[in-house]
C-alpha angles and dihedrals in degrees: 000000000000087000094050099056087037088080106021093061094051083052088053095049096043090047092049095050088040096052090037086058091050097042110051085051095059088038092059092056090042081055097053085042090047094049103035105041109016141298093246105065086034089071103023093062091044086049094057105048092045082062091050084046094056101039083064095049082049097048098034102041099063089032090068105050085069086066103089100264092243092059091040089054099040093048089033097046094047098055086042092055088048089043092055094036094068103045084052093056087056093039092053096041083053093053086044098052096241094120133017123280110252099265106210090194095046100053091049095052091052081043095055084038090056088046107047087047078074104076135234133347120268128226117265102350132017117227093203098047095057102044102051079044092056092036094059108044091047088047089056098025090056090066093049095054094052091048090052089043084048100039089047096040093067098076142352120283097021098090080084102058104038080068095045093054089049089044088051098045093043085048089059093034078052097044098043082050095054092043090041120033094192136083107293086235085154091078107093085229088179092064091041087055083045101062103028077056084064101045098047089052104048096046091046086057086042097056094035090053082050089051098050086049100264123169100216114208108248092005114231092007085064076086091076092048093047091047091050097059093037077061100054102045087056103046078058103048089052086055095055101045090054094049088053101053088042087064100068090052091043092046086045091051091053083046104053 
């Protein structure tokens, strides 16, 4: 039972930041739809694709426990730690102050920009309206599905709770939308990024070890090894990336 929730919890927990990322992106350009061309559409087109959405995690999650569990883990396992590998590069170039940090508030003003440029509003539903909404939330849907299919696919019984962590992370996105009606920019998405970066990686090496027939110390709490020098390796490669976008500024100060 302690291993169990071991490694559902940690599936849960991945799922839900994962989803919230994805989530509160698509919701901040709902929101400028919403508010620039009409609520309607807005909803009508986010509601869609959320159906479309489901009906893929329906068909492919129990799809994929008729695939033999080490293939499912190695195949599974090796997408999830790609997948992971690259938000935590962003994640870690963004701590570092090598990019931007993601700005909420800025992407829904270029988005209300973009959607005014198209004119006026149409009688009954707008075509425009529903389709950027759909667009979106498939766009950013589609990664979490395929978080929640790869995060349930790993092992029996996980394919629950990986919903339950993306349900419960579109019902706040939902219900911060409803109280707020503007971008979530309170969220510190980076962080987020950071640490679902972590998980994803360490539960891709841990499922790919599984798949190759690896015997795991400790068995599911190898997760908290495998996080922590993730995490390491992390907390120094935003070190030195700082340090190395700090040298140009510091070699252009001795030469003026």
């Amino acid at each position: 039972m302690d291993m169990h929730w071991a490694h559902s919890a940690p599936t849960f927990l991945a799922a839900f930041l994962a989803s919230l990322v994805e989530f509160v992106e698509a919701l901040t350009v709902v929101l400028a739809v919403g508010a620039v061309r009409g609520w309607r559409g807005a909803v009508g087109g986010a509601a869609a694709a959320l159906l479309v959405l489901a009906a893929l995690v329906l068909a492919l999650g129990p799809a994929i426990s008729r695939i033999p569990e080490n293939v499912v883990q190695l195949g599974l396992g090796t997408l999830l730690l790609l997948f992971g590998m690259r938000w935590l590069r962003k994640a870690i170039l963004r701590s570092a102050g090598v990019i931007p940090l993601h700005d909420e508030d800025a992407a829904y003003a270029k988005e209300s920009a973009a959607l005014r440029a198209f004119g006026g509003l149409t009688q009954g539903w707008d075509q425009i309206a529903v389709s950027t909404s759909f667009k979106i939330t498939m766009v950013e849907g589609i990664e979490v599905v395929f978080i929640v299919i790869a995060m349930g696919g790993g092992g029996r019984g996980l394919l629950i709770p990986a919903i339950g962590g993306a349900l419960a992370a579109l019902g706040l996105v939902i219900l911060l939308g409803l109280a707020l009606h503007r971008p979530v920019a309170m969220i510190p998405e980076n962080t987020l990024k950071f640490v679902v970066g972590l998980l994803l990686c360490s539960f891709g090496t841990f499922w790919v070890g599984e798949g190759m027939g690896m015997l795991w110390p400790g068995q599911d709490w190898s997760l908290a090894a495998l996080n922590a020098g993730y995490l390491t390796a992390a907390l120094v490669l935003v070190s030195l990336c700082r340090a190395r976008a700090a040298r140009p500024a510091i070699t252009r100060g001795r030469q003026t």
